[in-house]
Kinemage of the C-alpha trace (Angstrom):
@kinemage 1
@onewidth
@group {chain A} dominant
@subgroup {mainchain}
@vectorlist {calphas} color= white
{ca unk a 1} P 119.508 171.937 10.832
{ca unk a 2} L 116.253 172.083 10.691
{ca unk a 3} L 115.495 173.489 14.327
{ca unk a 4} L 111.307 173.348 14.686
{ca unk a 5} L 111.124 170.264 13.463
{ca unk a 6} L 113.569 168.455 15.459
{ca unk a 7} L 112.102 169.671 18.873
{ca unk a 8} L 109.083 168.720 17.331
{ca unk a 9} L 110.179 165.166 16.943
{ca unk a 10} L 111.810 165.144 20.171
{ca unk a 11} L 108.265 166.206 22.140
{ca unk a 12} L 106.247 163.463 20.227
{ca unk a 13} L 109.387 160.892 21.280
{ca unk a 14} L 108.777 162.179 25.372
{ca unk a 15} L 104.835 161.879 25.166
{ca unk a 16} L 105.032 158.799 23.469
{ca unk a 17} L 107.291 157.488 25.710
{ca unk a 18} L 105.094 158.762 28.944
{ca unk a 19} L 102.153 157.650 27.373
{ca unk a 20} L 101.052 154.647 29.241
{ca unk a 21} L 101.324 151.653 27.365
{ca unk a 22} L 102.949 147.986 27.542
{ca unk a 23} L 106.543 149.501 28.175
{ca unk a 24} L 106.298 152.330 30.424
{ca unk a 25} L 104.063 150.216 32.072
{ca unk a 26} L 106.167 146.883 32.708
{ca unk a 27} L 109.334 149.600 33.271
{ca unk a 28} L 106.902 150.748 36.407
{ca unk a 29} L 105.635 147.211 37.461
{ca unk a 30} L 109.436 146.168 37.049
{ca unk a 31} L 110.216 149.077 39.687
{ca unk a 32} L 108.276 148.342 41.712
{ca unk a 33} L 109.199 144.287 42.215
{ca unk a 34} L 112.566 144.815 41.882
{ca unk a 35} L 114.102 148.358 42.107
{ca unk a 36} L 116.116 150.238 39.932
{ca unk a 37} L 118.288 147.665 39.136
{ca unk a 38} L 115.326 145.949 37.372
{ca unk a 39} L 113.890 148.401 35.920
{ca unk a 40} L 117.198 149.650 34.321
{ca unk a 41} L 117.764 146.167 32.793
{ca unk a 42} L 114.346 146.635 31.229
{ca unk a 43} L 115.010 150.096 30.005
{ca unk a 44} L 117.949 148.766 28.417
{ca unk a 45} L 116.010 145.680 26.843
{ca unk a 46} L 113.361 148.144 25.540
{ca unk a 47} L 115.995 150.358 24.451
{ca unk a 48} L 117.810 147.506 22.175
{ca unk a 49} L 114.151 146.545 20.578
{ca unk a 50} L 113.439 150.307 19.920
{ca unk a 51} L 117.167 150.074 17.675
{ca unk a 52} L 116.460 147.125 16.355
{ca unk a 53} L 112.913 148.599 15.040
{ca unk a 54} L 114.714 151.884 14.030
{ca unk a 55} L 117.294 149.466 11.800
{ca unk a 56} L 114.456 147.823 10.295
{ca unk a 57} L 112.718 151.652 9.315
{ca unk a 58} L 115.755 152.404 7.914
{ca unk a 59} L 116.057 149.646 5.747
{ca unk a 60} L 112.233 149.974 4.404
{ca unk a 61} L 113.057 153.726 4.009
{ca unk a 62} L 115.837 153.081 1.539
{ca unk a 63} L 113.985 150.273 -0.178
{ca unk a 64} L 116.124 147.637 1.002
{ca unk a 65} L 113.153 145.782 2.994
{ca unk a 66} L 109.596 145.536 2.232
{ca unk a 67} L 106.688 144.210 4.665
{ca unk a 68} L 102.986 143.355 2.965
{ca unk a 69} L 100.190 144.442 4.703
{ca unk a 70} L 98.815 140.727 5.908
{ca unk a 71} L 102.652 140.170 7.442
{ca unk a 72} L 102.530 143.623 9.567
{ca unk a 73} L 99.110 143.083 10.794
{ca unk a 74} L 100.129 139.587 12.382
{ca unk a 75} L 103.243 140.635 13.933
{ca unk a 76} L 100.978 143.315 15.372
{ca unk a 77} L 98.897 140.868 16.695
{ca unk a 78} L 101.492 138.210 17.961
{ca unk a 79} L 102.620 141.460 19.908
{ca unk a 80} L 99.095 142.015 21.426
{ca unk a 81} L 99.138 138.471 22.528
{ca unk a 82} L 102.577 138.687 24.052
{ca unk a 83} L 101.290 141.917 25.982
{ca unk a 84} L 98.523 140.478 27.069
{ca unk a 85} L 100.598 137.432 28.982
{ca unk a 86} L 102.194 139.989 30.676
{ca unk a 87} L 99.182 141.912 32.378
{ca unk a 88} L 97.579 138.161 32.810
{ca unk a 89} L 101.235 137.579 34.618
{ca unk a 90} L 101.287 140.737 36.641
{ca unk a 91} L 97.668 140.259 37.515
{ca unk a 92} L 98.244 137.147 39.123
{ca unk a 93} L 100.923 138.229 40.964
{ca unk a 94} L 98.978 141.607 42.016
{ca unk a 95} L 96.636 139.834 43.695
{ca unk a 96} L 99.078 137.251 45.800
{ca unk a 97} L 99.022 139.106 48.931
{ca unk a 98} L 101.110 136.909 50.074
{ca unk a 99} L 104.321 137.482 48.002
{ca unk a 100} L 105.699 140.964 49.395
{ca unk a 101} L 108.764 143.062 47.385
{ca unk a 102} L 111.448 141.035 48.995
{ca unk a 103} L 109.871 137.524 47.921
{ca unk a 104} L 108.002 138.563 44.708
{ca unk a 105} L 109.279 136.625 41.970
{ca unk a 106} L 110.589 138.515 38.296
{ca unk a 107} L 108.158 137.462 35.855
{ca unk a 108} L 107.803 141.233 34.537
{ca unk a 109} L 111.127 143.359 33.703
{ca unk a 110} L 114.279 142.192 32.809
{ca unk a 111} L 116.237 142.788 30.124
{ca unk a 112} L 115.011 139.678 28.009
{ca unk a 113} L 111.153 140.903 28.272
{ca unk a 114} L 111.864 144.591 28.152
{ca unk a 115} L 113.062 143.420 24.851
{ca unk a 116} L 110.304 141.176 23.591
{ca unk a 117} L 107.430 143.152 25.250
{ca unk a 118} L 109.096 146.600 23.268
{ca unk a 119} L 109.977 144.688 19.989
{ca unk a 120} L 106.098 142.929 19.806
{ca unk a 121} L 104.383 146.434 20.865
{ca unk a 122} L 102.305 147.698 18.253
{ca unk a 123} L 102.457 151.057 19.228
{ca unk a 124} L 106.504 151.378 18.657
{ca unk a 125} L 105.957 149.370 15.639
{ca unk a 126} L 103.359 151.910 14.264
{ca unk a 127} L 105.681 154.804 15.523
{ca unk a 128} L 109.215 153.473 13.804
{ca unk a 129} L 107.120 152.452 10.481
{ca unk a 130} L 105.087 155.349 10.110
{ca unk a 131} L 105.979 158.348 11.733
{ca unk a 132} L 109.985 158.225 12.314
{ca unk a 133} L 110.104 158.215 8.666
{ca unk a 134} L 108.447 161.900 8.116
{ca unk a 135} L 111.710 163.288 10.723
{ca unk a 136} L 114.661 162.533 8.376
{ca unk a 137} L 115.002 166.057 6.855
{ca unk a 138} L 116.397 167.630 9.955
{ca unk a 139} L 119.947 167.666 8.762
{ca unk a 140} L 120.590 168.039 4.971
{ca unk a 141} L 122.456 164.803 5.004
{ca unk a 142} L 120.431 161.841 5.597
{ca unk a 143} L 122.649 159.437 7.178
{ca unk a 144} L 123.197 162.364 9.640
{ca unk a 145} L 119.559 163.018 10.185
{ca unk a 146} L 119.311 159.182 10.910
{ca unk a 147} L 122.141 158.915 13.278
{ca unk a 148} L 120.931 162.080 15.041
{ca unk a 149} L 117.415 161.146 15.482
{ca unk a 150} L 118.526 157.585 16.405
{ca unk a 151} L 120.602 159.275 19.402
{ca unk a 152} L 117.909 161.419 20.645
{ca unk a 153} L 115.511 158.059 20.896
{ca unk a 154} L 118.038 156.673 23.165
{ca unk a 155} L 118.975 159.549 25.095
{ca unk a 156} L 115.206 160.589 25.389
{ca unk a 157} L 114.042 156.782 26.203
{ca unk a 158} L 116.199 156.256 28.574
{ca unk a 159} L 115.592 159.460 30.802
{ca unk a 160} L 111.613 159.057 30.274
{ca unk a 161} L 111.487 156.013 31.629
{ca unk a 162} L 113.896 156.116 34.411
{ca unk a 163} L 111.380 159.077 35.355
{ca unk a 164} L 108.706 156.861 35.014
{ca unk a 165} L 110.785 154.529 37.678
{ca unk a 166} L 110.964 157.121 40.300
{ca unk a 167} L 107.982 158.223 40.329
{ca unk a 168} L 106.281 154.549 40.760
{ca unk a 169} L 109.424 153.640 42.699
{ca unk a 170} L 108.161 156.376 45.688
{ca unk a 171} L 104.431 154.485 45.975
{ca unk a 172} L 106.092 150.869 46.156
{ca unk a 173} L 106.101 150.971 49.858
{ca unk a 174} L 102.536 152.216 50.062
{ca unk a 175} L 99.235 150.483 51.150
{ca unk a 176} L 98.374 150.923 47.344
{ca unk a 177} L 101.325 148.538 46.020
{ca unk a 178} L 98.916 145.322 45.257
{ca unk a 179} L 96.572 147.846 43.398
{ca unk a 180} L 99.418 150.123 41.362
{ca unk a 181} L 100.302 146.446 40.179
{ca unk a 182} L 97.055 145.185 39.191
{ca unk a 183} L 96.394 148.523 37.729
{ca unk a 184} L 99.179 147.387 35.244
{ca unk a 185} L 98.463 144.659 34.428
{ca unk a 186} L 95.200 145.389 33.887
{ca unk a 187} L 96.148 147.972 31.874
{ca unk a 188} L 98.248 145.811 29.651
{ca unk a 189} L 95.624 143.464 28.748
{ca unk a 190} L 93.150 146.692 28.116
{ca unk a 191} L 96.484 147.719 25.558
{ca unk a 192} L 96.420 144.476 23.968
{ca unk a 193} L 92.855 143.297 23.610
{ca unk a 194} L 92.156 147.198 21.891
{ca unk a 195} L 94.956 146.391 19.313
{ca unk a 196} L 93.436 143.373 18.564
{ca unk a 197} L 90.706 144.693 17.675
{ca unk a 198} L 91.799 148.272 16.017
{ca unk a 199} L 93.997 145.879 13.744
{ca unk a 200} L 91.381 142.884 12.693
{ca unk a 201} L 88.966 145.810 11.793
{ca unk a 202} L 91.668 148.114 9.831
């Protein structure tokens, strides 16, 4: 086993992960509307899109699936789009100081957005197509390699962003709940409207 490079791949997976972007953020917004019980049903949703995109490496790894250029780009850019509901969605809500954590309604987290907002992120999409690829060595066998690195994602994903919970999850009862929202969301649209961009100019 090739040692270096798996804790290597293992660090990039945690940063990545922390990074803020469309899914550690909606994990946090999901927190803090609706607890851990929300935000673990969008954990799990992410999780499920980040296999589904790992299945879908695979296959273009052994040369079983091919995606063109133009086709990549606009599922890139259908993701932005989707992203950018969200923060418009979270926004709104952010700044309804009426609605409090007991009345707010769900529209981020879940397990069905989790899902679509991880699947549709460009940033995963990138990762899975491009990067996961150059990790397959670390065991001599490459099914192996594949099945390892695949567990490690979920292992790794899931503890990240259950961190990511807590930590947002102790400022939801805070003055600054309203703003750590709209922060999000804002955030989200900032995510989408750059990958626009980055992707129409590539």
């Amino acid at each position: 086993m090739n040692l270096t490079e798996y804790l290597f791949y293992a660090v990039t997976v945690i940063v990545m992960i922390a990074t803020p972007g469309p899914v550690m953020l909606l994990v946090a917004s999901a927190g803090l509307k609706g607890g851990y019980k929300k935000a673990l049903e969008t954990i799990i949703g992410t999780n499920l899109a980040s296999l589904v995109l790992i299945f879908l490496s695979i296959l273009i790894l052994k040369g079983v699936f091919k995606l063109d250029s133009t086709s990549f780009n606009l599922v890139k850019i259908l993701g932005c789009l989707y992203i950018a509901y969200i923060g418009i969605q979270i926004l709104r809500e952010a700044f309804d100081h009426n609605q409090t954590l007991a009345t707010v309604s769900a529209t981020a987290g879940g397990f069905k957005q989790g899902f679509l907002v991880a699947i549709s992120n460009p940033k995963d999409i990138i990762f899975f197509a491009s990067f996961f690829p150059q990790f397959i060595h670390v065991l001599p066998d490459l099914n192996q390699s594949l099945g390892l690195l695949t567990a490690t994602w979920v292992v790794l994903d899931f503890a990240t962003l259950s961190l990511v919970y807590l930590v947002f999850n102790r400022l939801a009862q805070s003055k600054i709940y309203h703003t750590l929202l709209a922060g999000c969301g804002l955030i989200l649209i900032a995510v989408a409207l750059y990958g626009i961009y980055s992707t129409l100019l590539g």
